[in-house]
TIVO-2410 file (N, C-alpha, C; in nm, 3 decimals):
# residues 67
REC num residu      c1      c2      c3 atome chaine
REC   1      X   0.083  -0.118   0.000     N      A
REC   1      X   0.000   0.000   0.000    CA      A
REC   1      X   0.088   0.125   0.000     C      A
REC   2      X  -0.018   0.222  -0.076     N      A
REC   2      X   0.123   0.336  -0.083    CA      A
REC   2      X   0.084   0.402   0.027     C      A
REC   3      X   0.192   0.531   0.137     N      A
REC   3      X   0.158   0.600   0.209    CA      A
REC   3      X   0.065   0.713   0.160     C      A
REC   4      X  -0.049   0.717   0.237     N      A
REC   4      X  -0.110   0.861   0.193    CA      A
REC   4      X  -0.050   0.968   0.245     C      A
REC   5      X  -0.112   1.115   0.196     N      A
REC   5      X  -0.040   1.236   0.209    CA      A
REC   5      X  -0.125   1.283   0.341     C      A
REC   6      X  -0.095   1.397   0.408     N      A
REC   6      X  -0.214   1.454   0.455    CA      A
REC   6      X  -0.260   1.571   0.471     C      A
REC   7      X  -0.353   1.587   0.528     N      A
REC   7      X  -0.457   1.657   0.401    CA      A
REC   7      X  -0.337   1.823   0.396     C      A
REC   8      X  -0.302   1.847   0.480     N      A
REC   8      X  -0.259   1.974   0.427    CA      A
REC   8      X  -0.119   1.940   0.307     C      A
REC   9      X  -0.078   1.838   0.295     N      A
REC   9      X   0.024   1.812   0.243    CA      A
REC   9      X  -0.068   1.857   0.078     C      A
REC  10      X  -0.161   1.754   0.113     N      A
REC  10      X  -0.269   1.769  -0.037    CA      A
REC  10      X  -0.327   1.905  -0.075     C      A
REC  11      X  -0.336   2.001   0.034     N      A
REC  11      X  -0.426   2.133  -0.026    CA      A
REC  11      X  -0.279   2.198  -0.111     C      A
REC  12      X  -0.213   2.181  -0.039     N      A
REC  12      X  -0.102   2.241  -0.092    CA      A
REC  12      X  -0.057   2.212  -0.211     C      A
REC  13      X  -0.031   2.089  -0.267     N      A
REC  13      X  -0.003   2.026  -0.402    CA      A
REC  13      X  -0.144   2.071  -0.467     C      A
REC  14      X  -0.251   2.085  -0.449     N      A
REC  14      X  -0.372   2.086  -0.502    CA      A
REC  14      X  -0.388   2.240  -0.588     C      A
REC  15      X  -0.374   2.335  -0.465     N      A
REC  15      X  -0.343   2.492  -0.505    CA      A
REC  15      X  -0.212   2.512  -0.614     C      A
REC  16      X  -0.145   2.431  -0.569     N      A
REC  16      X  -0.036   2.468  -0.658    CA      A
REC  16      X  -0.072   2.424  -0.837     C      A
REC  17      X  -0.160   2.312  -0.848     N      A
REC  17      X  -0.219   2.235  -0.960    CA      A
REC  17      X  -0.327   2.347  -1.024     C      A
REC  18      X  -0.383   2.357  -0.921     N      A
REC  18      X  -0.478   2.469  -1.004    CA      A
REC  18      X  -0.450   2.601  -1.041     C      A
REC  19      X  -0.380   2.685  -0.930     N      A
REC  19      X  -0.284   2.786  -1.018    CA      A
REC  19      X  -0.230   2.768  -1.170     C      A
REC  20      X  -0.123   2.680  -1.136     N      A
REC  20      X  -0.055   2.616  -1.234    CA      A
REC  20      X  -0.174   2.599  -1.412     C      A
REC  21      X  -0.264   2.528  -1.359     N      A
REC  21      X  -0.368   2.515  -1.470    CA      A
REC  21      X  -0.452   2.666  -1.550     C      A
REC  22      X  -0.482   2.750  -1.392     N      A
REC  22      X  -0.484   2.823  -1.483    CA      A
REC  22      X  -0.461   2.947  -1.563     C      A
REC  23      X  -0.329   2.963  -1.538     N      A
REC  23      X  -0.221   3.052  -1.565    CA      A
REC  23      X  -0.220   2.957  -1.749     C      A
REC  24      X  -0.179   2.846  -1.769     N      A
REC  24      X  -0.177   2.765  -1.857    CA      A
REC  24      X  -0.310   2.778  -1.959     C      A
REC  25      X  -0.437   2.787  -1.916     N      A
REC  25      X  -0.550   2.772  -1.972    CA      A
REC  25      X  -0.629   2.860  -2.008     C      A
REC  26      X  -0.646   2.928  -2.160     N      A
REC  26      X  -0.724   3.031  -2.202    CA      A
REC  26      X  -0.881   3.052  -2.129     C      A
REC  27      X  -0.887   2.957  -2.087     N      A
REC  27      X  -1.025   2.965  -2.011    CA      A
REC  27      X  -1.031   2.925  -1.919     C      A
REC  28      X  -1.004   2.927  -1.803     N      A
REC  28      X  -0.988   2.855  -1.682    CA      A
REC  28      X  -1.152   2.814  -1.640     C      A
REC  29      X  -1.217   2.878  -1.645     N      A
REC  29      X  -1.368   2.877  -1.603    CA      A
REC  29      X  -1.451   2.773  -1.612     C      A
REC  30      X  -1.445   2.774  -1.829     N      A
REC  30      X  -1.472   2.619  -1.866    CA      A
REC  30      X  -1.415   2.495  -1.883     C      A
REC  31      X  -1.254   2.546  -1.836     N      A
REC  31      X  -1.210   2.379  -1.880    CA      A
REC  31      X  -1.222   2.275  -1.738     C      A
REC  32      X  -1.270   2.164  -1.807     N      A
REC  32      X  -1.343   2.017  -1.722    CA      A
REC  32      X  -1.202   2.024  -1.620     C      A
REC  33      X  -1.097   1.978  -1.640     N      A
REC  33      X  -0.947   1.972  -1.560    CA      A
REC  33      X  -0.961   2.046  -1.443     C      A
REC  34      X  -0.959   2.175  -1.475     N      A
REC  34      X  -0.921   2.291  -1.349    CA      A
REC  34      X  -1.032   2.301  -1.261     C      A
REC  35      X  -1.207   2.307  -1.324     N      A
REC  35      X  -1.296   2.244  -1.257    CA      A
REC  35      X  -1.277   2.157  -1.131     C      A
REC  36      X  -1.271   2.014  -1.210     N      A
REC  36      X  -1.242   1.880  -1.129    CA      A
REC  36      X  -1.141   1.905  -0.989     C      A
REC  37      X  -1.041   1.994  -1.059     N      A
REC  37      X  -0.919   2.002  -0.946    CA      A
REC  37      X  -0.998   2.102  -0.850     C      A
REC  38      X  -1.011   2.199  -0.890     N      A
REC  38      X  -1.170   2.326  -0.768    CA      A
REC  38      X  -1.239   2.235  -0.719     C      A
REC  39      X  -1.297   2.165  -0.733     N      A
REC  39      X  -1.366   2.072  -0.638    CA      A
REC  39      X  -1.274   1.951  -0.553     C      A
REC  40      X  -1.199   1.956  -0.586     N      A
REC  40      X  -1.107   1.843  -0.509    CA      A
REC  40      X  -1.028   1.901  -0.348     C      A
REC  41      X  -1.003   2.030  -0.415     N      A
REC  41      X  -0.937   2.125  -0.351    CA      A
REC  41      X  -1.022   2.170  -0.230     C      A
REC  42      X  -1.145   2.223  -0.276     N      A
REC  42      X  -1.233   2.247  -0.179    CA      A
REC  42      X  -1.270   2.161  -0.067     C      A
REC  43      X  -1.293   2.049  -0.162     N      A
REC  43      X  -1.324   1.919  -0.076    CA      A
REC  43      X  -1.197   1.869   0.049     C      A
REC  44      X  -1.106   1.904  -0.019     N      A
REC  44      X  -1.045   1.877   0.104    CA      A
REC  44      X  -0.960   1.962   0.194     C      A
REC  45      X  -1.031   2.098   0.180     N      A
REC  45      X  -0.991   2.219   0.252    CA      A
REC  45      X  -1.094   2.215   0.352     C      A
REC  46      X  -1.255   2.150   0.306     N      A
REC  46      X  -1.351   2.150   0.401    CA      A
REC  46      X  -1.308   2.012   0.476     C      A
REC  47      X  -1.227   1.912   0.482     N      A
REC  47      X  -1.163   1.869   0.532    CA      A
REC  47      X  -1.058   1.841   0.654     C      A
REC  48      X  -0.949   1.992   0.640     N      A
REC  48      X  -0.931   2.005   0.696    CA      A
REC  48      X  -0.972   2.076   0.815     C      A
REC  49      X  -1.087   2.216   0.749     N      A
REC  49      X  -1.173   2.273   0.838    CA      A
REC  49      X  -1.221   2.172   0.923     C      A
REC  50      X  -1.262   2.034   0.900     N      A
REC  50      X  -1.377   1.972   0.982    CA      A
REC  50      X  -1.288   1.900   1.108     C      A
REC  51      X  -1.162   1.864   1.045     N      A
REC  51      X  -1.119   1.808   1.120    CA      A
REC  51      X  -1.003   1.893   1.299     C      A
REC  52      X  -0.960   2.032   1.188     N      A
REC  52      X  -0.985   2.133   1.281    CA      A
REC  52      X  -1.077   2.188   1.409     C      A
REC  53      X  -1.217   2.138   1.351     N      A
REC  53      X  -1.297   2.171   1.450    CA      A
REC  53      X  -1.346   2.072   1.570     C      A
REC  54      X  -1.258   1.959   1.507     N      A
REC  54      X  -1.316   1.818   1.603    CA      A
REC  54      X  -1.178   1.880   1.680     C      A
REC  55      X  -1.082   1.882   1.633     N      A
REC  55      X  -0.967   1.883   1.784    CA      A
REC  55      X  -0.971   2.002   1.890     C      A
REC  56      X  -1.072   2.111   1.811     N      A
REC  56      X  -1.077   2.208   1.910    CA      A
REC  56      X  -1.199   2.172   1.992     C      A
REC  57      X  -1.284   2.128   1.947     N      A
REC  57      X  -1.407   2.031   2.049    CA      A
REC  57      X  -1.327   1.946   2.141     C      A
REC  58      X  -1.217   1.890   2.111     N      A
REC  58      X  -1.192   1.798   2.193    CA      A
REC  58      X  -1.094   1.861   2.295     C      A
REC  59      X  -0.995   1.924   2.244     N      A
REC  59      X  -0.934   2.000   2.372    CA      A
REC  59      X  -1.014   2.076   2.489     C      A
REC  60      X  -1.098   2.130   2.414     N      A
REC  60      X  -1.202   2.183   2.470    CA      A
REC  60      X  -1.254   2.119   2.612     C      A
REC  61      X  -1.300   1.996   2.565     N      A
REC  61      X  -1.366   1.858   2.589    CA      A
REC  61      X  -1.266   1.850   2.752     C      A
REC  62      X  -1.134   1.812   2.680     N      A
REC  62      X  -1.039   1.807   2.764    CA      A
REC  62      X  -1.075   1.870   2.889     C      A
REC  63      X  -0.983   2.028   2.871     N      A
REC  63      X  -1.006   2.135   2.972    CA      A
REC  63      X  -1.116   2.130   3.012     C      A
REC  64      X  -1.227   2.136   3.011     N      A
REC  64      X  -1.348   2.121   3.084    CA      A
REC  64      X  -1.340   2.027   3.196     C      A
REC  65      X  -1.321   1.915   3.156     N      A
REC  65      X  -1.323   1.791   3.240    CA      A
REC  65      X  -1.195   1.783   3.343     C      A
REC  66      X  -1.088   1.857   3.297     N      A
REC  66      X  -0.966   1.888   3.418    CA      A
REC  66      X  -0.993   1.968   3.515     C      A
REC  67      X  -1.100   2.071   3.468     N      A
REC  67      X  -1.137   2.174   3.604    CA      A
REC  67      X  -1.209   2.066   3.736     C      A
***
């Protein structure tokens, strides 16, 4: 199995892909590619948001329960 990346490793390669595309692409808007990659990107920016918000619930969680 290969190692996966994580996720910020991925927004990062991701942004850099779509820049990259569409600096490259007379139309960035309509082409299917740069699309696909905008949604990938997002998807796993809301990702990291979500998972952001579970560790601050949980520290949270934490401190509460130490008082």
């Amino acid at each position: 199995m290969a190692k996966r990346r994580s996720l910020q490793e991925d927004t990062v390669a991701l942004k850099a892909k779509v820049k990259e595309g569409s600096a490259k692409s007379e139309n960035p808007e309509g082409c299917p590619i740069i699309r696909s990659l905008r949604k990938r990107l997002k998807r796993t920016q809301r990702k990291v948001r979500m998972a952001n918000q579970r560790e601050a619930a949980r520290t949270a969680k934490k401190a509460e329960a130490a008082k």
